[in-house]
C-alpha positions as CSV (number, residue, x, y, z in Angstrom):
1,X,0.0,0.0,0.0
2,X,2.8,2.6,0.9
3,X,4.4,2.1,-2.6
4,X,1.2,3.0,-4.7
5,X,0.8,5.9,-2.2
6,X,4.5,7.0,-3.5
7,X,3.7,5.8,-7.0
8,X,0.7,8.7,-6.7
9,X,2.9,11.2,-5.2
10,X,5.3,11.4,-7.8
11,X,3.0,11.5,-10.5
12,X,2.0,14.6,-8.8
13,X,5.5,15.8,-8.4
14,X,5.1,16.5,-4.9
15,X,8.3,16.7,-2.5
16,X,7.6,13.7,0.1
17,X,9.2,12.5,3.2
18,X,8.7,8.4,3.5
19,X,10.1,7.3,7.0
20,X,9.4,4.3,9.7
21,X,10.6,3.9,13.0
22,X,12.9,0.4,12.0
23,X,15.4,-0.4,9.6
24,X,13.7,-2.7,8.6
25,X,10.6,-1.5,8.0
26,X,12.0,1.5,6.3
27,X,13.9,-0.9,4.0
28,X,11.0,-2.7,3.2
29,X,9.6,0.8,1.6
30,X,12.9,2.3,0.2
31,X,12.8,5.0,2.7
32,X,14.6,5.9,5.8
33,X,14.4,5.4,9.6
34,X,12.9,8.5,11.7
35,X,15.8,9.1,13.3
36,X,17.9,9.3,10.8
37,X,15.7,11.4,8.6
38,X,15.1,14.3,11.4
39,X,18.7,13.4,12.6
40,X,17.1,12.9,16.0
41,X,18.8,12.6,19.4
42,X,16.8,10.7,22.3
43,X,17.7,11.5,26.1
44,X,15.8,11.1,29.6
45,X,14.3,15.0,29.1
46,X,12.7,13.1,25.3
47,X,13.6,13.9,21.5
48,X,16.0,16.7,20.0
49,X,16.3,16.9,15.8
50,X,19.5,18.8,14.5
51,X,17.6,20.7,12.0
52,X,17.7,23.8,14.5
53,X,21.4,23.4,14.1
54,X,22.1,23.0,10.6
55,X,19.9,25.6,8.0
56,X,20.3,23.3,5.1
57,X,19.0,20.2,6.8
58,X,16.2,22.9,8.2
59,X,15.5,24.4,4.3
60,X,15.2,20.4,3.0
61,X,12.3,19.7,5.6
62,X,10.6,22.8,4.6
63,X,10.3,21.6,1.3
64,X,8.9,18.3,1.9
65,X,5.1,18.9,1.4
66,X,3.8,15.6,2.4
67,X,5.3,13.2,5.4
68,X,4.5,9.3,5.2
69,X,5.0,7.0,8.1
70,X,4.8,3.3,7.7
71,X,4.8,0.9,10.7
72,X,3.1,4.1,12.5
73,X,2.0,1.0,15.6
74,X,5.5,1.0,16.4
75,X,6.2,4.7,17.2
76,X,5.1,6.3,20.3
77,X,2.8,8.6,21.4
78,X,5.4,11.3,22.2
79,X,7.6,10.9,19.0
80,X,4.9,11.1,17.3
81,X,4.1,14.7,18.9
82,X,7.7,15.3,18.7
83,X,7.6,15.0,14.9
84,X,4.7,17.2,15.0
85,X,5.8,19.4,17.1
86,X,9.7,19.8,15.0
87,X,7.7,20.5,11.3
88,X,5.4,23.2,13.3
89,X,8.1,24.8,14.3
90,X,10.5,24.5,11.2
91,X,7.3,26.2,9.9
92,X,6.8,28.6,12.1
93,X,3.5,27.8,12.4
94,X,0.8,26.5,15.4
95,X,-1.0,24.3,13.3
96,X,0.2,20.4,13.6
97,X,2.8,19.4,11.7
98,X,3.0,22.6,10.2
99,X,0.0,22.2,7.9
100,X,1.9,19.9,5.6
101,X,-0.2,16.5,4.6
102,X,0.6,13.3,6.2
103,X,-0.3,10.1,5.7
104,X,0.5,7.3,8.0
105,X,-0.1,3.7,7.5
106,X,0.2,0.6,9.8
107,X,-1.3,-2.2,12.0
108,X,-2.5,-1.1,15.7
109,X,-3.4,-4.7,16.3
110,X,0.6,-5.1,15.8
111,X,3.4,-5.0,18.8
112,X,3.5,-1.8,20.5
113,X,6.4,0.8,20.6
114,X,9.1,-1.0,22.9
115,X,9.3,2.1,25.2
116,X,6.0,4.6,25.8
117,X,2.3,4.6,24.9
118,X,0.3,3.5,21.7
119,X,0.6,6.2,18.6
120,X,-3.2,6.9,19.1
121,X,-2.5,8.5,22.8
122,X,-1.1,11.0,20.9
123,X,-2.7,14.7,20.7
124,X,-2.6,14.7,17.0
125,X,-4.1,11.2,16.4
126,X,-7.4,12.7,16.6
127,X,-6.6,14.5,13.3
128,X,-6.7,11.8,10.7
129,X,-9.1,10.6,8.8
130,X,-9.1,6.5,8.6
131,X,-9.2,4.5,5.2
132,X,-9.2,0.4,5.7
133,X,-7.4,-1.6,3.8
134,X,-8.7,-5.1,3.1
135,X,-6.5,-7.0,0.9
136,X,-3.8,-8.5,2.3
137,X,0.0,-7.8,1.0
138,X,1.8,-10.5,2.5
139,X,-0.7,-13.4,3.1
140,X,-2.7,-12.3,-0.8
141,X,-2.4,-16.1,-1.9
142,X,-3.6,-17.6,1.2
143,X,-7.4,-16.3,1.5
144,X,-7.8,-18.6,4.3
145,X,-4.8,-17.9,6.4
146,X,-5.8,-14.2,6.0
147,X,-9.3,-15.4,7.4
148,X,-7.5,-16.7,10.3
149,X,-5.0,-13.9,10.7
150,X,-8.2,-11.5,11.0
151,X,-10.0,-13.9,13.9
152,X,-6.6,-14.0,16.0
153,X,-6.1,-9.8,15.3
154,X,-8.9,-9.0,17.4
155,X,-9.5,-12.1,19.4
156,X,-11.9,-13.4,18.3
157,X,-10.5,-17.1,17.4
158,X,-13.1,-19.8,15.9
159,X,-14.0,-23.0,16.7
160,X,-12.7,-23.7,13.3
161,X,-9.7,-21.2,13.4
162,X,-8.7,-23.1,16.3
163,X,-8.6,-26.3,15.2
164,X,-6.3,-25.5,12.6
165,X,-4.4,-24.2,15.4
166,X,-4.5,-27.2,17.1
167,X,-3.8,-29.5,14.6
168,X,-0.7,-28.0,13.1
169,X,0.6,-27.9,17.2
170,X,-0.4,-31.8,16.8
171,X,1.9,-32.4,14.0
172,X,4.6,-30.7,15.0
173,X,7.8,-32.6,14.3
174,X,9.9,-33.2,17.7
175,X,13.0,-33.8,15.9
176,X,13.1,-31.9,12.6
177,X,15.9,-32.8,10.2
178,X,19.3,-30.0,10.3
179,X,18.3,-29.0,7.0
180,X,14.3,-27.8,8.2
181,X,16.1,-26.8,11.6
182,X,19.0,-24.0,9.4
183,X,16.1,-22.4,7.3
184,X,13.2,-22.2,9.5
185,X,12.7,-19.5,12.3
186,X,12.2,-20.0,15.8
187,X,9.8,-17.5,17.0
188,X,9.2,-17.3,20.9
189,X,8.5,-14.9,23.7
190,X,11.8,-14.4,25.4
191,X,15.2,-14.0,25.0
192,X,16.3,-16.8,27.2
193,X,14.4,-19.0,25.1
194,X,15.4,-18.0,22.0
195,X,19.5,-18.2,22.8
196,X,18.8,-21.7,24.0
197,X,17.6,-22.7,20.8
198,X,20.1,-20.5,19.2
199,X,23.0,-22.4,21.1
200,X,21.7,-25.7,20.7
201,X,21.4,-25.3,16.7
202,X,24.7,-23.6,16.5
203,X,26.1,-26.9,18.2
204,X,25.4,-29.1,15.6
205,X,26.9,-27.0,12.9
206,X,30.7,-28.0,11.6
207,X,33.3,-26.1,12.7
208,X,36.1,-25.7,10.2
209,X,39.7,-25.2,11.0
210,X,39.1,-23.4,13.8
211,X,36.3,-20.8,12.6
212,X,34.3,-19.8,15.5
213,X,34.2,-17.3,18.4
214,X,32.1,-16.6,21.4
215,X,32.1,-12.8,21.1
216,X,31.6,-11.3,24.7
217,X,31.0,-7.9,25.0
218,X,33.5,-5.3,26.8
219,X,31.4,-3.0,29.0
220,X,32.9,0.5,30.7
221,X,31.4,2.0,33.5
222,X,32.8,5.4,34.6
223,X,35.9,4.8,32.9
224,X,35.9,1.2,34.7
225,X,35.8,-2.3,33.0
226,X,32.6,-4.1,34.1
227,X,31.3,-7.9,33.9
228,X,28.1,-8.1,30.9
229,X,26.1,-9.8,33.5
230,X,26.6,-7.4,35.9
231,X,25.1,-4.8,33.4
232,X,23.2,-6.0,31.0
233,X,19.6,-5.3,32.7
234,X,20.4,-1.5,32.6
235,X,23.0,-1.6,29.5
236,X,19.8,-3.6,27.6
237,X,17.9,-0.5,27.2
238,X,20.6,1.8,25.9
239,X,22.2,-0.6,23.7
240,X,20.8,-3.6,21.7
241,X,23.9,-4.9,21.0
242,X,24.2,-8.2,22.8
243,X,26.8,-9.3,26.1
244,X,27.7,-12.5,24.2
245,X,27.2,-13.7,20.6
246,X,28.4,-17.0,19.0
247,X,30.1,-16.2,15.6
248,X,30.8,-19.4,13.6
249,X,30.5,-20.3,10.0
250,X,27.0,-21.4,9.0
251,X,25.1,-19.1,11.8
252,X,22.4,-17.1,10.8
253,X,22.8,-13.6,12.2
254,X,20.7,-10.7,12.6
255,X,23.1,-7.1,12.5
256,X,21.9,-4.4,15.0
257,X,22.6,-0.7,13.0
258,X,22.0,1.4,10.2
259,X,25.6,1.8,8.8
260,X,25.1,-0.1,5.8
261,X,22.1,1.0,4.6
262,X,23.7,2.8,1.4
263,X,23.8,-1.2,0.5
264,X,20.6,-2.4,1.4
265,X,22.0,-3.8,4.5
266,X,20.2,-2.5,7.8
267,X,18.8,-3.1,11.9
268,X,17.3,-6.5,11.2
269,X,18.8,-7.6,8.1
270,X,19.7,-11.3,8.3
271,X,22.3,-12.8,6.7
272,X,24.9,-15.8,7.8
273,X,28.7,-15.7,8.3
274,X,30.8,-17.0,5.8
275,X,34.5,-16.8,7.1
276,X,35.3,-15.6,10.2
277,X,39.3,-13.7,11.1
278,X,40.3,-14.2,14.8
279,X,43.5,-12.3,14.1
280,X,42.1,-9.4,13.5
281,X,38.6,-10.5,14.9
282,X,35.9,-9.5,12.1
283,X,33.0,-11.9,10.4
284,X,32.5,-12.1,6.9
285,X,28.7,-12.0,6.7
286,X,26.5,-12.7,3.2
287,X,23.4,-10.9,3.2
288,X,20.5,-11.4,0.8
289,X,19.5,-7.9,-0.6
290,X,17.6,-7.2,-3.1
291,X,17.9,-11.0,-4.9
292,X,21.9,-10.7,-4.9
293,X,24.0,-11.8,-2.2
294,X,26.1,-9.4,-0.6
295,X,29.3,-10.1,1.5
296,X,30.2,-7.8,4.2
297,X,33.0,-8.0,6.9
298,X,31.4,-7.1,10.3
299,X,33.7,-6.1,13.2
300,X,33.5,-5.2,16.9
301,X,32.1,-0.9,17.7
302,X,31.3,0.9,20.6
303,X,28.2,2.4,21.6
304,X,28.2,5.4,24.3
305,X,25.4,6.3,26.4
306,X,24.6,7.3,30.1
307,X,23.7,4.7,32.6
308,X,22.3,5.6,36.1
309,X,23.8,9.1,35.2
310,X,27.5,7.7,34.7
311,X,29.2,7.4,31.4
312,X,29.0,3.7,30.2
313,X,29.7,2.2,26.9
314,X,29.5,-1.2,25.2
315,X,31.9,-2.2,22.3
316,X,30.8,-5.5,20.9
317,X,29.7,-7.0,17.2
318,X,26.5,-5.0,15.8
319,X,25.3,-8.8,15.5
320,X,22.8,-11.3,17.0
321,X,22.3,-15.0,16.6
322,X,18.9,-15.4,14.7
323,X,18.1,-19.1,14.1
324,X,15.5,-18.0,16.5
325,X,14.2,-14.8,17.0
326,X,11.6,-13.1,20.1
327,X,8.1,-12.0,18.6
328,X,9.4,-8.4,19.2
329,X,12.2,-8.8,16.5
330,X,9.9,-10.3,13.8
331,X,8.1,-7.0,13.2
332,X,8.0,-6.3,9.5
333,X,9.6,-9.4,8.3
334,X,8.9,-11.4,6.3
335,X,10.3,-15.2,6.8
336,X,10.6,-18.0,4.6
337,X,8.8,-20.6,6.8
338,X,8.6,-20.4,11.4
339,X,7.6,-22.3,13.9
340,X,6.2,-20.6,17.0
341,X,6.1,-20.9,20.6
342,X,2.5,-20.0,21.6
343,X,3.0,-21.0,24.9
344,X,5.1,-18.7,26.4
345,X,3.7,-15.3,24.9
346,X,3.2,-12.7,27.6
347,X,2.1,-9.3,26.0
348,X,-0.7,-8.0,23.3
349,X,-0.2,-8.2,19.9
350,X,2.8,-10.8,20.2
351,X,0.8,-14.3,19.4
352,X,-0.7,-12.3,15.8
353,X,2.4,-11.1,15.1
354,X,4.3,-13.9,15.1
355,X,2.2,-16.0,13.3
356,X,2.0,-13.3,10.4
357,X,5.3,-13.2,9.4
358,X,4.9,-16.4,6.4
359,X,3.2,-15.5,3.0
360,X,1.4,-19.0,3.1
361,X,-0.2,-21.3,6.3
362,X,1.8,-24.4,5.1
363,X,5.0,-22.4,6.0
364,X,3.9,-22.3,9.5
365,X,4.8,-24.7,12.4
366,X,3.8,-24.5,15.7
367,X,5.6,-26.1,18.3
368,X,3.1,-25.3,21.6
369,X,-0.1,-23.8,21.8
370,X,-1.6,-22.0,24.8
371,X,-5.0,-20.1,24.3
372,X,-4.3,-18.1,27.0
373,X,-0.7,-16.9,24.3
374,X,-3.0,-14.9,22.5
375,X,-3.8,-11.6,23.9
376,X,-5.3,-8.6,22.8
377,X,-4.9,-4.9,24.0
378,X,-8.8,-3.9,24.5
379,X,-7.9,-0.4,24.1
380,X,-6.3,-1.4,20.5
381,X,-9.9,-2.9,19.7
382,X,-11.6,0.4,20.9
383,X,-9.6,2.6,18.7
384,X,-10.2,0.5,16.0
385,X,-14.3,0.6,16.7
386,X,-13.5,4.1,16.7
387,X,-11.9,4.6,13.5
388,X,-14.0,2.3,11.9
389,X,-17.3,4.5,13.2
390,X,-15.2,7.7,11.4
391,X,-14.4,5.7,8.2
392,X,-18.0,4.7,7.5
393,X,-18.9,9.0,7.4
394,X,-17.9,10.9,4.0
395,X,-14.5,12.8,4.6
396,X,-15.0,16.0,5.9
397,X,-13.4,18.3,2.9
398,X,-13.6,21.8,4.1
């Protein structure tokens, strides 16, 4: 849907703006992340955007006459006032977002933001106007795992939906060949879990002539070398770069940042390792961009932040092991085949989303079911009443 909203836009040869709050899901769209379009900064006191500090970045955001944000579940109530908040002000104007046109476009029945409230708490949400979308993008071959998909969005599972669930939990393969095990993705509900099942898949992977390293990172506090473990409940929300990764050829591997986007390569691009230097420790990983295969050589950077008030920093490889993946991580994906914990899922939004990520129902696996796994936000079904009771009243064109 967002690319025949740009297809429109440039037939009209208007300037636009198309960002999303992940790498991911701004790759997915050819545009660019939030922050790195308003080149923001994010402290305890909330947002900052250098365009108040550089007048050419400020004079390219004036130009842009309409603003698009995909994945708009995923971004927070107060960026999402921020970014108002920054184009009213670049144009020195009261009126939100300056009075340009924007169009967001997303899921609510998706994850929520991973720090503040849902995107419709915001002041500004009032503003838009809805328009549903009913054809699916991902799932448009699959009329009946769509059906499904629908019943599970909002809770409202049937006897027959849930069969289906229960029979594909049923035959679930205990002991899936290496081959099924390497291209499938684990999807569970937390991280313990899913580096268990990383570790165990890594250990039955060949290791050749000496190719493999448990990266652990190297954490400062106040100038001081710290232990990970020690750390890592604060360091986790400042940083998502992991305290220990296994690097080895043949693991899949998700990198954590945005430096490679110039080649298609961003946070939440998977790819696997290929060759692996312990002399001058770097990975050689092959992504899959764009249909071509692209090698890149990954090493070790630091990332700086505050902690508690203190300086801290965490240098470690931008990487994580991905043979299996938390619910969280899957946003905007789209995998090959998975097979899902629905057992262990604590939080709204997590059970739909993981089972959404295939194109087809036969690319689905389910290794335990729990009804009680499939919650719903009852606020999210509220807003969506809402917007629905909006959408079914002509547009109010003054």
């Amino acid at each position: 849907m967002t690319r025949l909203i740009i297809d429109w836009i440039k037939s009209q040869n208007k300037t636009y703006l198309l960002m999303a709050p992940t790498g991911v899901a701004a790759q997915n769209v050819s545009g660019v992340t939030i922050h790195s379009a308003l080149r923001l900064t994010q402290s305890g006191s909330g947002y900052q955007s250098l365009a108040f500090h550089d007048f050419e970045f400020k004079k390219r955001l004036q130009a842009i006459q309409i603003l698009i944000i995909d994945e708009i579940s995923m971004v927070s109530a107060s960026l999402f006032n921020f970014i108002s908040d920054l184009f009213a002000r670049i144009h020195n104007s009261d009126i939100a977002f300056g009075g340009i046109s924007v169009i967001v476009v997303g899921d609510l029945a998706q994850l929520p933001p991973v720090r503040g409230e849902f995107v419709f708490y915001s002041s500004v949400w009032q503003l838009f106007y809805p328009l549903f979308l009913h054809k699916s993008q991902r799932q448009h071959d699959d009329e009946e795992y769509c059906q499904m998909l629908e019943e599970i969005r909002f809770g409202m599972i049937s006897n027959t939906t849930w069969a289906k669930l229960m029979q594909k939990a049923a035959d679930y393969n205990n002991n899936p060949s290496l081959d099924s095990l390497l291209t499938t993705t684990h999807i569970v509900g937390y991280c313990e879990t899913s580096n268990q099942i990383n570790n165990t898949i890594c250990n039955l992977l060949p290791i050749n002539n000496d190719k493999y390293l448990i990266a652990e990172s190297i954490d400062f506090l106040e100038g001081k070398q710290v232990s990970p473990e020690l750390v890592q409940i604060e360091f986790k929300s400042k940083t998502n770069m992991p305290p220990t990764v296994r690097l080895q050829q043949g693991a899949r591997v998700m990198y954590l940042n945005n430096l490679l986007q110039k080649d298609g390569i961003c946070n939440g691009t998977i790819g696997v390792i290929t060759d692996i230097n312990k002399q001058q420790p770097s990975v050689q990983v092959a992504f899959c961009v764009h249909g071509a295969i692209i090698h890149k050589w990954i090493t070790r950077e630091t990332a700086y932040f505050y902690s508690g008030g203190q300086h801290a920093s965490r240098t470690q490889f931008p990487l994580q092991n991905s043979f299996s993946l938390t619910a969280h991580k899957t946003q905007s994906l789209t995998l090959p085949s998975a097979s899902l914990d629905l057992d262990q899922l604590f939080a709204p939004g997590q059970a739909y989303t993981a089972i959404s990520r295939c194109t087809k129902w036969d690319h689905i696996q389910i290794m335990s079911l729990n009804r009680n796994s499939f919650i719903v936000d009852p606020n999210v079904v509220r807003e969506y009443s809402r917007l629905k009771q909006i959408a079914s009243q002509p547009l109010p064109i003054s």
